[in-house]
N, CA and C atoms of all chains as a GROMACS GRO file, in nm:
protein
  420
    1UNK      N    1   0.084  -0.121   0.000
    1UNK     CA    2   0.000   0.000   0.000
    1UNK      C    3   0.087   0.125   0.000
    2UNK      N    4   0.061   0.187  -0.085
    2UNK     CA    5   0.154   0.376  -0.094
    2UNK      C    6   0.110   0.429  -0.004
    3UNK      N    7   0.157   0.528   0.057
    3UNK     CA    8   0.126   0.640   0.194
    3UNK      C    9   0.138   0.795   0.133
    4UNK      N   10   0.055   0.878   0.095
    4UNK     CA   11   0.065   0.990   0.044
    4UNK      C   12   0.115   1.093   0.216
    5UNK      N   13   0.190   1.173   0.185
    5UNK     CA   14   0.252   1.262   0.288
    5UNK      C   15   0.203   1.409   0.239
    6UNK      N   16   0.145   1.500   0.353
    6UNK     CA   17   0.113   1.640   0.312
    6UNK      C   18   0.147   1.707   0.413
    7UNK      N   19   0.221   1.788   0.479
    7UNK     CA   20   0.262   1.921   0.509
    7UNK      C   21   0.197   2.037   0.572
    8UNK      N   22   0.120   2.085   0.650
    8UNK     CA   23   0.074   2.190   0.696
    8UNK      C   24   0.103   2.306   0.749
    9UNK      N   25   0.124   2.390   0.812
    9UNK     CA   26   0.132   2.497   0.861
    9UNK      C   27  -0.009   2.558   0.916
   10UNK      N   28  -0.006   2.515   1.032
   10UNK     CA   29  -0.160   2.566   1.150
   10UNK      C   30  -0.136   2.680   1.233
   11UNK      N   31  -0.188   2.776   1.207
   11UNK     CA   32  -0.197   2.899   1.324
   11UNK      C   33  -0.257   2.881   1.437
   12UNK      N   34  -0.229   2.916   1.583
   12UNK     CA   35  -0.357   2.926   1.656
   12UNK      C   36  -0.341   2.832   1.745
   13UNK      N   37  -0.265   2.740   1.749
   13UNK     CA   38  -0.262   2.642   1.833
   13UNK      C   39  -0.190   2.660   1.959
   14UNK      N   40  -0.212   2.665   2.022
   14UNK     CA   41  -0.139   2.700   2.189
   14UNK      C   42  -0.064   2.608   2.312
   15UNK      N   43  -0.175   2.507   2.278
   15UNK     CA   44  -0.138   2.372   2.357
   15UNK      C   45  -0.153   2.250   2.342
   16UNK      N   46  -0.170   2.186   2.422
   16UNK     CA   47  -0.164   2.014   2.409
   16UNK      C   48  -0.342   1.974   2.362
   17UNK      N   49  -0.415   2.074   2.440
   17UNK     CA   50  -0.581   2.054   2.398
   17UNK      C   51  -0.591   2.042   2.265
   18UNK      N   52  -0.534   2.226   2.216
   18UNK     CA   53  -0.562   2.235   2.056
   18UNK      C   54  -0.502   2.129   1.968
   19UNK      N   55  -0.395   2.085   1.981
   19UNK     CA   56  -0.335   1.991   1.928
   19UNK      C   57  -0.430   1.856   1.908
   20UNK      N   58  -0.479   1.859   2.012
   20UNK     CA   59  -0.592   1.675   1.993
   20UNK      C   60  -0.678   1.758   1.948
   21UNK      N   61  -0.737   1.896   1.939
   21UNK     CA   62  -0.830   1.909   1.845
   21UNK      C   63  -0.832   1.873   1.733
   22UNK      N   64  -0.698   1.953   1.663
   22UNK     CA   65  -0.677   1.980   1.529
   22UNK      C   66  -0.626   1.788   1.474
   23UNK      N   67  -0.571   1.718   1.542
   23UNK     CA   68  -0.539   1.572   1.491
   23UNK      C   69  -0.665   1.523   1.508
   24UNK      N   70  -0.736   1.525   1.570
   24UNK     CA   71  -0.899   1.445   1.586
   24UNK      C   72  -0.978   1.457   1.464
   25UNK      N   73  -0.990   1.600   1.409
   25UNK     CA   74  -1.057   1.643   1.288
   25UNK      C   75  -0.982   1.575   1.191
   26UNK      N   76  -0.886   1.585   1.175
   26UNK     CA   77  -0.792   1.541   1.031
   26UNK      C   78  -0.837   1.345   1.059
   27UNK      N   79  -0.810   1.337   1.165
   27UNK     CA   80  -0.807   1.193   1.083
   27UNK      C   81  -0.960   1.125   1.111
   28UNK      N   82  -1.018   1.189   1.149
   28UNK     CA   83  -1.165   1.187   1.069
   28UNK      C   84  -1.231   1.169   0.941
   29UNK      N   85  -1.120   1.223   0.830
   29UNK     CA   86  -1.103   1.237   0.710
   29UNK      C   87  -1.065   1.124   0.657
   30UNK      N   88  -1.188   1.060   0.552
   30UNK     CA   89  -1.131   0.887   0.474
   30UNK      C   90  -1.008   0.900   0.480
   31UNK      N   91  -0.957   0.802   0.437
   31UNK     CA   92  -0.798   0.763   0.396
   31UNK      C   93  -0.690   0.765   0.477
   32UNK      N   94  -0.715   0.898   0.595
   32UNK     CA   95  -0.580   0.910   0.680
   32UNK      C   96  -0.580   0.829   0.732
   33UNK      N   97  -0.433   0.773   0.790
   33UNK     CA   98  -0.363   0.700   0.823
   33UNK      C   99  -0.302   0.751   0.968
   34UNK      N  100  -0.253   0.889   0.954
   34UNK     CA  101  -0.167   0.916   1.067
   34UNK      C  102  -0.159   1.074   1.076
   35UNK      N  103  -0.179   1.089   1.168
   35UNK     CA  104  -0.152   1.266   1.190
   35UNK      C  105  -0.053   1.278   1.321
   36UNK      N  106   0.026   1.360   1.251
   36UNK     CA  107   0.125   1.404   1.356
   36UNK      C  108   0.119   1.564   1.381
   37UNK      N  109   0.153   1.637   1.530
   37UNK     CA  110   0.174   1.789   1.507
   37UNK      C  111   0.289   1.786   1.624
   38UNK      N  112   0.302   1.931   1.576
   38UNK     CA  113   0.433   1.978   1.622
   38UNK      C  114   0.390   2.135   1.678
   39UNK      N  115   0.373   2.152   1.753
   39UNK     CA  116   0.295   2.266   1.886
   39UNK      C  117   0.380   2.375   1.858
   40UNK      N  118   0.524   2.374   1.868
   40UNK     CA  119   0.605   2.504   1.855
   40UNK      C  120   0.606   2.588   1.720
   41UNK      N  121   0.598   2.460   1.643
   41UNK     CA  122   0.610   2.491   1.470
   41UNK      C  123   0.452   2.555   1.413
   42UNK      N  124   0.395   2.493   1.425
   42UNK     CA  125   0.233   2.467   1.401
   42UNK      C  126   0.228   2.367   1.279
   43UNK      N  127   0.324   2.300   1.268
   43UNK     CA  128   0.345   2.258   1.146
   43UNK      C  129   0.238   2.071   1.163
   44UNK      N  130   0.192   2.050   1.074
   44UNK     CA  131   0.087   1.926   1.099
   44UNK      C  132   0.133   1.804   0.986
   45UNK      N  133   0.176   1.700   0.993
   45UNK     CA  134   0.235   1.590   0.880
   45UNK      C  135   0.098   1.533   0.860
   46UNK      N  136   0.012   1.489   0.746
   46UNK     CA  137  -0.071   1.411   0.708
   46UNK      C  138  -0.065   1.270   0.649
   47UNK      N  139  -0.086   1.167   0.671
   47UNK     CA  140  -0.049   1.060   0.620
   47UNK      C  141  -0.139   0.982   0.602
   48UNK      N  142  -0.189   0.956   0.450
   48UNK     CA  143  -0.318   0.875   0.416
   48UNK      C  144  -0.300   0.759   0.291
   49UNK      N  145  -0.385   0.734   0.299
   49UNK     CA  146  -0.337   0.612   0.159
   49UNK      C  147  -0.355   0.658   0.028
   50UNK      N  148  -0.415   0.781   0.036
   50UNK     CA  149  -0.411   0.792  -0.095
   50UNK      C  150  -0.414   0.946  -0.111
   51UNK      N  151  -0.372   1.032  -0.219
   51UNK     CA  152  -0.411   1.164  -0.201
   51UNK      C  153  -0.525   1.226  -0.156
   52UNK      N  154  -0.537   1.311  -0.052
   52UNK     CA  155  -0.600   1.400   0.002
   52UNK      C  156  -0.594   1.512  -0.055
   53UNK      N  157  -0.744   1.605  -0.117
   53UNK     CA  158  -0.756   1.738  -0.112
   53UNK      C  159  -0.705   1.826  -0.028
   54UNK      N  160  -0.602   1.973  -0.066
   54UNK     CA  161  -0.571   2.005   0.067
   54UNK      C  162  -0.715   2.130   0.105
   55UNK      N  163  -0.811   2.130   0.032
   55UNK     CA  164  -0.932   2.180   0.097
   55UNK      C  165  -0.977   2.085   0.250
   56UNK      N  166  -0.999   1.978   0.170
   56UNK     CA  167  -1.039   1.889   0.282
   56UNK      C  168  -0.979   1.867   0.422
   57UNK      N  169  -0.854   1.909   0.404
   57UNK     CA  170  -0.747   1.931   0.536
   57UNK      C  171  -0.822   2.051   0.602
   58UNK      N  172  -0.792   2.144   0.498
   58UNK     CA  173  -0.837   2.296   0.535
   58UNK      C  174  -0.977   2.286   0.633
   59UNK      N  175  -1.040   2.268   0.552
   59UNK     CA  176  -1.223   2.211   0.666
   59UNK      C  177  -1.210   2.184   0.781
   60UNK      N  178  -1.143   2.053   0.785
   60UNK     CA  179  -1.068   1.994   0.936
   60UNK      C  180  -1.032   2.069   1.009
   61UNK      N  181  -0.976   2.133   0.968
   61UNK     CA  182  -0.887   2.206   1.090
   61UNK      C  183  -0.952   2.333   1.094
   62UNK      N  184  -1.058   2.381   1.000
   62UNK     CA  185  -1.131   2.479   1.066
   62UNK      C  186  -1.254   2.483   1.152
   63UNK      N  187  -1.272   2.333   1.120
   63UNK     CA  188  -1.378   2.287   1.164
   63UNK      C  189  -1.337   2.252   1.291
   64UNK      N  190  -1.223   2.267   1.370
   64UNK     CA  191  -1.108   2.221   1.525
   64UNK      C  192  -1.134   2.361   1.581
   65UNK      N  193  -1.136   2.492   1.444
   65UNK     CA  194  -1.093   2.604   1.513
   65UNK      C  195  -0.972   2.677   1.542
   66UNK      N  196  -0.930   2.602   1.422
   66UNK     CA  197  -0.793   2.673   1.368
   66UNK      C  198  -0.766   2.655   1.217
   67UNK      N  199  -0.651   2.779   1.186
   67UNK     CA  200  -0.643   2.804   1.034
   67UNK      C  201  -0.506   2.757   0.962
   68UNK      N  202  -0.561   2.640   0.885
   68UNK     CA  203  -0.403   2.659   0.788
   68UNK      C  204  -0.357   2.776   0.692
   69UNK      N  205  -0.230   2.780   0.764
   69UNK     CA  206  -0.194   2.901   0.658
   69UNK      C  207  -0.101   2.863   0.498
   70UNK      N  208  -0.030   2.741   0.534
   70UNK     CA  209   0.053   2.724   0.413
   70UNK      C  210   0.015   2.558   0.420
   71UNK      N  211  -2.908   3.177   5.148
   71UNK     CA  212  -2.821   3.098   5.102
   71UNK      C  213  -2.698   3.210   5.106
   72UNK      N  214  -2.607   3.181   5.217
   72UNK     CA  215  -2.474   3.285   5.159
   72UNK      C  216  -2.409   3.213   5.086
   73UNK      N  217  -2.335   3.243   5.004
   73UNK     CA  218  -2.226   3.245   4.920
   73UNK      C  219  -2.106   3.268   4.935
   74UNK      N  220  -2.008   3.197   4.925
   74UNK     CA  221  -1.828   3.203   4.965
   74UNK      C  222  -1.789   3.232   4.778
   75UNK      N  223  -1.748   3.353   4.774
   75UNK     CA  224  -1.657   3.345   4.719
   75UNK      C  225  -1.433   3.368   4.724
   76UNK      N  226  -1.399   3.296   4.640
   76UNK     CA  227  -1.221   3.314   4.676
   76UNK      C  228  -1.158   3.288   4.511
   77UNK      N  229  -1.064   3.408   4.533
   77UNK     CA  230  -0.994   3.399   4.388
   77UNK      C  231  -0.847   3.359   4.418
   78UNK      N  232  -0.836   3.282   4.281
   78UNK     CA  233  -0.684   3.225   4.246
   78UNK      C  234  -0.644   3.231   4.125
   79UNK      N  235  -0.530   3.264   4.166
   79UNK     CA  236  -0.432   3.275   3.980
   79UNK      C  237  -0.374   3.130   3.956
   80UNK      N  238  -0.389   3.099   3.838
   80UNK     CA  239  -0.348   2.964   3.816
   80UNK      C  240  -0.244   2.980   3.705
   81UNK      N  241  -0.187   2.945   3.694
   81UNK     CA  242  -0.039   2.909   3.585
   81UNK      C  243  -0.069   2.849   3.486
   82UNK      N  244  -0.045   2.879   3.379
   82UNK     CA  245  -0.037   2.757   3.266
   82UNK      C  246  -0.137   2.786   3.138
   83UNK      N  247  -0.272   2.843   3.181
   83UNK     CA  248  -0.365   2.811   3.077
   83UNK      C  249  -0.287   2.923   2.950
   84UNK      N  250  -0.346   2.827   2.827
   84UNK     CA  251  -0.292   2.919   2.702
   84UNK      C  252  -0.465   2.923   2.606
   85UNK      N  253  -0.580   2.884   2.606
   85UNK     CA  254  -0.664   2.879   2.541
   85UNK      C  255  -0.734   2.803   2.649
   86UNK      N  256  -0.852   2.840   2.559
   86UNK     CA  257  -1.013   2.799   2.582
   86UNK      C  258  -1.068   2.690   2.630
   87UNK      N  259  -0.972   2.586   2.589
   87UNK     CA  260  -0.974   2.452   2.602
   87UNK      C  261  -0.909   2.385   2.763
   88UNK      N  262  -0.800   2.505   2.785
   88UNK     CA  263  -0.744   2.484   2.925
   88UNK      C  264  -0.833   2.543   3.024
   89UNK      N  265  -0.869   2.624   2.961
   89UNK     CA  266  -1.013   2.744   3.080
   89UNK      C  267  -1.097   2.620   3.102
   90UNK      N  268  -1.134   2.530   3.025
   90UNK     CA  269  -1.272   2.451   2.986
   90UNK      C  270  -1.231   2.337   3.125
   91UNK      N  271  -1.097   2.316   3.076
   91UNK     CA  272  -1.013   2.212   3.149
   91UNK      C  273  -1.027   2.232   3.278
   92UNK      N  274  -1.024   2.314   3.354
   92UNK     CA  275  -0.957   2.425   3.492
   92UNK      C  276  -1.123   2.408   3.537
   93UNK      N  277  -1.212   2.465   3.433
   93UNK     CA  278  -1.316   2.511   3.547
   93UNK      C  279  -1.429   2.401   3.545
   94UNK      N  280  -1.409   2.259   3.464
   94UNK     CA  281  -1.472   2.150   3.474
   94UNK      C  282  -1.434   2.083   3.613
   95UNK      N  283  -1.288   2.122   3.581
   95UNK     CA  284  -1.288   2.026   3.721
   95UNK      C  285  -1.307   2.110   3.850
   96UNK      N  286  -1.263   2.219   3.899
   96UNK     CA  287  -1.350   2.319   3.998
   96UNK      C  288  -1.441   2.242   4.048
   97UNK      N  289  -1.626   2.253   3.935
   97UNK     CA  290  -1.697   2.266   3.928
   97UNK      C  291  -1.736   2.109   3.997
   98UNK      N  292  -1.635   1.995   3.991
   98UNK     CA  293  -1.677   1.949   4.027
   98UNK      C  294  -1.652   1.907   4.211
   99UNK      N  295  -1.574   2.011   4.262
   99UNK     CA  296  -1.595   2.007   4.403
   99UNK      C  297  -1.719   2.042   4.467
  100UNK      N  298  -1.720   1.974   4.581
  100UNK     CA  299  -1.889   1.965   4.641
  100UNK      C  300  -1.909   2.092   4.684
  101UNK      N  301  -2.005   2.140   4.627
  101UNK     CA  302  -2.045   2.294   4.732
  101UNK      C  303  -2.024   2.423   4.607
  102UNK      N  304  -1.934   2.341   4.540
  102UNK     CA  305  -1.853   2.525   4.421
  102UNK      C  306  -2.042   2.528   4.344
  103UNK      N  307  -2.103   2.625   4.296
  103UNK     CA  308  -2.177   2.661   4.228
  103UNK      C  309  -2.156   2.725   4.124
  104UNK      N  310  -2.018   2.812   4.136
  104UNK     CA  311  -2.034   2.888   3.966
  104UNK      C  312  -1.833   2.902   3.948
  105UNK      N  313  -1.758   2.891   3.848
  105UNK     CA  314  -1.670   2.912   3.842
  105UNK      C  315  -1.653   3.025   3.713
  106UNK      N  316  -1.547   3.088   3.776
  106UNK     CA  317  -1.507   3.208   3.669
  106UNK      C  318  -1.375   3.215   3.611
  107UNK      N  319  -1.327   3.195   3.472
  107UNK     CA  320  -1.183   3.169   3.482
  107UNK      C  321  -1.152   3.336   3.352
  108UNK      N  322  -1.040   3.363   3.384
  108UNK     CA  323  -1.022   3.484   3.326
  108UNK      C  324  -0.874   3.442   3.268
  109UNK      N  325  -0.893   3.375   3.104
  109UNK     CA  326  -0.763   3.324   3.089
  109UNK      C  327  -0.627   3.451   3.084
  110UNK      N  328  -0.658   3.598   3.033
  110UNK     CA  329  -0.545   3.661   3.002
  110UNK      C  330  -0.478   3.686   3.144
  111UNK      N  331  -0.556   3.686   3.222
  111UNK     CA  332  -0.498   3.671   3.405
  111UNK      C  333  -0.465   3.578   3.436
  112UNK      N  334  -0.536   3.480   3.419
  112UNK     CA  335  -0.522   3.374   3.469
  112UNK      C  336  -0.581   3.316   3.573
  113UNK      N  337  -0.706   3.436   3.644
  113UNK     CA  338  -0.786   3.440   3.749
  113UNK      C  339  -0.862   3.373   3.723
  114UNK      N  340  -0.926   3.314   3.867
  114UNK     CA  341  -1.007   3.261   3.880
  114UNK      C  342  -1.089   3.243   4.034
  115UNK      N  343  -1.224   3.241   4.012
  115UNK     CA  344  -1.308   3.318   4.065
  115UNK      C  345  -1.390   3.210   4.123
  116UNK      N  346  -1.422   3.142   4.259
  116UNK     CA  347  -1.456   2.994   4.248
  116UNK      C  348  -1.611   3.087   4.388
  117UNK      N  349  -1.723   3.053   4.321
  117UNK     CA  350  -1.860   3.076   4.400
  117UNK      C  351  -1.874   2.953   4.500
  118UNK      N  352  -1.939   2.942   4.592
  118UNK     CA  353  -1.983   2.799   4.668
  118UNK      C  354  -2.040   2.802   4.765
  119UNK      N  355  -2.101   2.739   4.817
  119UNK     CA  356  -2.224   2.772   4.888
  119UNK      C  357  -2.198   2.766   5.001
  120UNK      N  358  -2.049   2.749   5.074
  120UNK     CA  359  -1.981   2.773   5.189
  120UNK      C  360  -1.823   2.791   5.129
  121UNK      N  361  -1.749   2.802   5.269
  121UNK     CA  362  -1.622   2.798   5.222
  121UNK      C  363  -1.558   2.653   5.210
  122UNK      N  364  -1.431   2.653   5.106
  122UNK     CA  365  -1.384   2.546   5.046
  122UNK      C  366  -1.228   2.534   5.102
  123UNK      N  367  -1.182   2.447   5.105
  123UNK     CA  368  -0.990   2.454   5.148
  123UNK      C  369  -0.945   2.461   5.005
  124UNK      N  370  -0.840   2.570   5.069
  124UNK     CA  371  -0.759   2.574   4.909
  124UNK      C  372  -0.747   2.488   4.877
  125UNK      N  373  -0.689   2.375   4.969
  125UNK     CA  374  -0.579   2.287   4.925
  125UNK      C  375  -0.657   2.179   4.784
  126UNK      N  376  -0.814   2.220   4.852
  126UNK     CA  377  -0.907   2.122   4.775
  126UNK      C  378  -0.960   2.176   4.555
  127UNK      N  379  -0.881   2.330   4.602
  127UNK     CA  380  -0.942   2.418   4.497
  127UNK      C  381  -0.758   2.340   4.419
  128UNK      N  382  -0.689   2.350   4.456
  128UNK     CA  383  -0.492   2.352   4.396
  128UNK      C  384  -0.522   2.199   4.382
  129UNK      N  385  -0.590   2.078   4.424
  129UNK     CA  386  -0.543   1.947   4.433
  129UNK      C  387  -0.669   1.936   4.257
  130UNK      N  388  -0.789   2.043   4.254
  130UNK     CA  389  -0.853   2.047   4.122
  130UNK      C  390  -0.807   2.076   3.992
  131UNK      N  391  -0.775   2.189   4.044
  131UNK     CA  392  -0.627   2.257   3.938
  131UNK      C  393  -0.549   2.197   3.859
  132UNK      N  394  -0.472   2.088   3.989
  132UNK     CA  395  -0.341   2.012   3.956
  132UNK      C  396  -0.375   1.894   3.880
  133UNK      N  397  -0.516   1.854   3.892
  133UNK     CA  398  -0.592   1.742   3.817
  133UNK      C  399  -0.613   1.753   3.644
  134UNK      N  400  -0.674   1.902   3.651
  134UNK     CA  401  -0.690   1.936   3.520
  134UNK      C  402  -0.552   1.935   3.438
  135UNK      N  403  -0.452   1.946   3.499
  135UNK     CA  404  -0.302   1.982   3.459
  135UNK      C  405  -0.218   2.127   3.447
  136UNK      N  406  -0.290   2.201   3.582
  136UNK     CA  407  -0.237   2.326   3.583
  136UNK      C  408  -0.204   2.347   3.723
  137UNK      N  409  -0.135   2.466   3.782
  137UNK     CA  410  -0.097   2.509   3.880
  137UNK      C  411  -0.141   2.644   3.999
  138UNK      N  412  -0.180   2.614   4.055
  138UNK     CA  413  -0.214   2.750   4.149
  138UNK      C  414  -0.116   2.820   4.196
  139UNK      N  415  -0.087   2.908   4.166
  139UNK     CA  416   0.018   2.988   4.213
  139UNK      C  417   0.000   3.060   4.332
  140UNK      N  418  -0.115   3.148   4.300
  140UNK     CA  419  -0.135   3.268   4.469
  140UNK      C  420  -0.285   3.263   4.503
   0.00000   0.00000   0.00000
């Protein structure tokens, strides 16, 4: 099975809460596999089986209550 | 019905989610009726229908994963 990898950049995140917000929403999303974040960076790794829309990321994580910026 | 109120600064919160954190658990000492958390202070404002031991308001705190300072 291939593992597609995507990249984020999340504003807004402060702590350990927001963090299980913003990974809860994403891998909610068919296909993912694995969400990782990184609190200092805001930076978010996506890992699904197959390509993901990065709208569909975008939703997620606004739908947590926070904004991707890149 | 008198009312005890006592304020404390707590350490740590960075968002909404830690306020949520802090004053769930308060709320659930016997007697508290209304909690008030003021994250850019850090205050917090504990109502109850008598008086409470700190130690019992800092051992709530320390549950949620934060600190009472003063």
């Amino acid at each position: 099975m291939s593992t597609s990898n995507a990249t984020y950049k999340v504003q807004g995140m402060t702590c350990g809460h927001c963090v299980n917000s913003v990974a809860t929403e994403i891998r909610r999303i068919d296909g993912v596999t694995a969400v990782e974040v990184d609190l200092a960076t805001g930076t978010v790794i996506v890992s699904s089986s197959g390509p993901i829309e990065d709208d569909t990321v975008r939703a997620a994580v606004d739908e947590a209550g926070y904004e991707v910026v890149t």
